[in-house]
Every structure is written in C-alpha cells, then in structure tokens.
C-alpha positions, 0 to 999 in steps of 0.5 A, a space after each residue: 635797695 635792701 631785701 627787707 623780711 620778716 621772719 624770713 618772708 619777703 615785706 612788700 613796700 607799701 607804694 607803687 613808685 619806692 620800693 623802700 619798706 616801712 620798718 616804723 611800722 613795726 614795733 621792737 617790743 615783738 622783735 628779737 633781733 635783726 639779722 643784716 647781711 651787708 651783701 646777697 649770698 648765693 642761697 638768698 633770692 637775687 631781688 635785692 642790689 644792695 643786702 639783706 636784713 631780716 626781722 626776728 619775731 620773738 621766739 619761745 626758745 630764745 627766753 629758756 623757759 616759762 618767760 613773761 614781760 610788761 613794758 609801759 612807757 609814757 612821753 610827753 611833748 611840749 610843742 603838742 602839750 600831750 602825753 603819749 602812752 605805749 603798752 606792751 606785753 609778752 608771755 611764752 611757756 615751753 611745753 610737751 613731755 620733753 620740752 621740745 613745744 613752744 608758745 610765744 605771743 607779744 602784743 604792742 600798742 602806742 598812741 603818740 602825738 607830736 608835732 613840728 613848726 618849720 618854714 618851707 621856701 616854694 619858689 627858687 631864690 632869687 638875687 635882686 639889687 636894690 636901688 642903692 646898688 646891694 644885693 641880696 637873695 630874697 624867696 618869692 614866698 616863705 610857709 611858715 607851717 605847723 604838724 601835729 600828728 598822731 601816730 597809732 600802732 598796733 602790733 601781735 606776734 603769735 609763734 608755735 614751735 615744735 623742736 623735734 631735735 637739734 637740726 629740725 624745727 617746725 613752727 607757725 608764725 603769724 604777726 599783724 601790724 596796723 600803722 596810722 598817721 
C-alpha cells in the first residue's frame, strides 16, 4: 500500500490483481540510497494508503570527482551444486569549465541458481479415529516438491547533470531493468 518510485517517477506493479511492486528486480550496485517517507505529505501524489520510498540511482555529484567501481561476487549452492556470478561496474567524471556537468553510468549483471525442497499438504487436515480408539489428524495427500530456479538480472543506469548553481539541477536520467525466473 506504499507509493514506490524511481528516481522520483511512479514504478507500476507489474500484475493487474496486486499493486505491490517488484523491488528484487532491481539491482543495489545502480542504486545510491532510498529515501522512505513513513506516511504521504501534503506535495506527494495521494495514490498511496500507506508512505513512500523512493529509489535513488547513483549520481555523479553524490561521489565528488572522477569515481570508478568494479564488484564481482561469486555464490555457491549446494542444494543446486552450482556457482552463481554477478558483475557490476560503475564510472562517472564531472566536467565543464566550472565543474558543474556530470556523467554517471552503472551496470549490473547476475545469473543465480538455486533451489529448494519443501513438502505442501493439498487438502485440509483431517482428525480420524482409528479402531483401537486413537486419533489423530492425517492430510488426505502430502507433495513432496523440489525448485531449482535460475534467476537472471540485468540492470544500466545512465545520468547526466548539469548543476547550473546551488538551487538549480538539471539532469537526464535513464535505467533498464530485465528480470527472469
């Protein structure tokens, strides 16, 4: 019931029948913070019952000047015996005669597998009485299930700023995610 967005723009849920929003979707290497607001203020759009949090892609002047930033990461699961790689990298210059123009591009990649073993019950339980008088509850029928899943993301995150002074900024910003179970 929270208004959720990016970079201040409204994120849709991406089903008709919820309206919670996907946040595993994206990525925190192209993040640089949140901003949460526990309840709707007066200058924020009413479409929200509960409050507000706001994803903050990186931006150049957050790093200062000339920034750059690799991260690899590899996981391993055993249930899967599979090794799980994510890759991403970050760069960003401020330019222009005073200093006032910034570029920030972030880049994020990961494939991971991974799985689970559960067991579901399909069918209420049920108390019986045996014939020597005990009883006990029994579920007409137990699953016994196995996941293996392979998730894919992928994520850029491209921003141009020009601070013009210390009131006024101008920017263009773009992102792309890509999420696959």
């Amino acid at each position: 019931m929270n208004h959720i967005s990016i970079d201040g723009v409204s994120l849709p849920a991406p089903e008709s029948s919820t309206r919670s929003v996907a946040l595993d979707v994206i990525p925190i290497e192209i993040l640089e913070r949140l901003e949460v607001h526990k309840t709707i203020t007066p200058d924020m759009d009413g479409d929200a019952i509960g409050g507000s949090v706001n994803l903050k892609t990186i931006s150049r002047f957050d790093k200062g000047g000339k920034f750059a930033s690799i991260k690899t990461q590899f996981l391993y699961n055993d249930l899967v015996d599979a090794y799980s790689p994510m890759v991403s990298v970050a760069y960003g210059d401020v330019f222009g005669e005073r200093g006032n123009m910034g570029l920030m591009v972030a880049a994020s990649f990961q494939e991971r597998e991974f799985g689970s073993d559960n067991m579901e019950v399909d069918g209420p339980w049920e108390e019986e009485t045996a014939e020597d008088g005990s009883s006990g509850f029994f579920a007409p029928e137990i699953e016994f299930r196995e996941y293996e899943v392979t998730r894919e993301r992928k994520a850029i995150s491209l921003n141009f700023e020009n601070q013009v002074n210390e009131n006024a900024t101008f920017f263009l910003r773009g992102a792309y995610n890509y999420f696959s179970d």
